[in-house]
Phi, psi and omega in degrees: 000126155281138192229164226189111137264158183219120155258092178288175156206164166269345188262318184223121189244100187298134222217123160189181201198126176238165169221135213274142170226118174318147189098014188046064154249114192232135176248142177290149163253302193177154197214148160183204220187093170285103179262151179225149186280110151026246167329343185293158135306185207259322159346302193261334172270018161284277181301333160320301189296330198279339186278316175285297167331277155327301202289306191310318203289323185279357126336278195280341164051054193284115160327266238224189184188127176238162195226168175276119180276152177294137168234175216266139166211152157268066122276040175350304206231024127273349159304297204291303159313313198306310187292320195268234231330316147328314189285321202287308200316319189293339198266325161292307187304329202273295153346282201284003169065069175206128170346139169220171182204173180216117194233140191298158161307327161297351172267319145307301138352272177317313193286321167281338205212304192129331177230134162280034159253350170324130200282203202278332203279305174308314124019242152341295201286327185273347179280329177305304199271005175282321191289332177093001169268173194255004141249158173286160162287152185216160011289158186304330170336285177304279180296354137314309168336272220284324162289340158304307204270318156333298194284310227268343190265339181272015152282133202289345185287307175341289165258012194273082157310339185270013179284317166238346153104021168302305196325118203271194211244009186226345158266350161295299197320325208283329160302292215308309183306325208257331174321281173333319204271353191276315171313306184299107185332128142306138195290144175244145195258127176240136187286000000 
């Protein structure tokens, strides 16, 4: 199963895409980072990002797309940016008719690392060493992403068709295979 993580923003919008394997095994698709200036109007890096956004999911064709849910900061208006970028993802996942979710950053955070309280550096090193690369992704942006896409495919709802009967035809496949393999006797290691 492909999974399409988002960490928005309006200045750097982490952008990443795993592929989901039974046994919670996950490989990169592609990982980056949509940047928009300042100085733009707000108009025009909405639609840059809403442009970029679009272009990944038809790249990349992702079953689902979990985006980062907005949490209360004392920032107003990077809350306030986070969220309308949040929205153009949810709203192309919605377009291309692929699941979406939204999971808090400490929920991602936990799912890759083990705590939701992990900084930024743990982070990046535990999506490095799940993904099997030899550098961290960077900007932490790109690897927020890619921990969003992680949690969302390693969530048991996720693949459970009987949680709602919702479930798309590639998160059926992707249970029956993690059944399946789970069914299979274990290797015994021999001397």
């Amino acid at each position: 199963m492909r999974v399409m993580g988002v960490d928005p923003g309006l200045t750097r919008c982490g952008l990443g895409v795993v592929e989901a394997s039974p046994g919670r095994r996950v490989s990169l698709v592609a990982v980056g980072v949509e940047r928009t200036p300042a100085d733009w109007t707000l108009d025009r890096r909405l639609l840059r990002l809403d442009e970029r956004i679009a272009w990944w999911i038809g790249e990349y064709r992702p079953d689902s797309l979990s985006v980062e849910r907005v949490f209360a900061q004392h920032n107003l208006l990077t809350v306030v940016g986070t969220a309308q970028v949040a929205g153009l993802a949810l709203l192309e996942a919605a377009k291309a008719g692929i699941e979406v979710a939204a999971h808090t950053p400490s929920e991602a955070k936990a799912a890759v690392t083990g705590s939701g309280q992990a900084d930024k550096a743990q982070v990046q090193h535990m999506v490095a060493r799940l993904l099997g690369l030899a550098e961290v992704p960077g900007p932490p942006d790109a690897a927020d992403a890619l921990a969003q896409a992680i949690c969302h495919a390693w969530r048991p709802t996720t693949m459970d068709p009987a949680h709602d009967g919702t479930a798309t035809p590639a998160q059926k496949a992707w249970l029956e295979a993690e059944r399946a393999a789970r069914r299979r006797p274990a290797r015994r290691a021999t001397c």
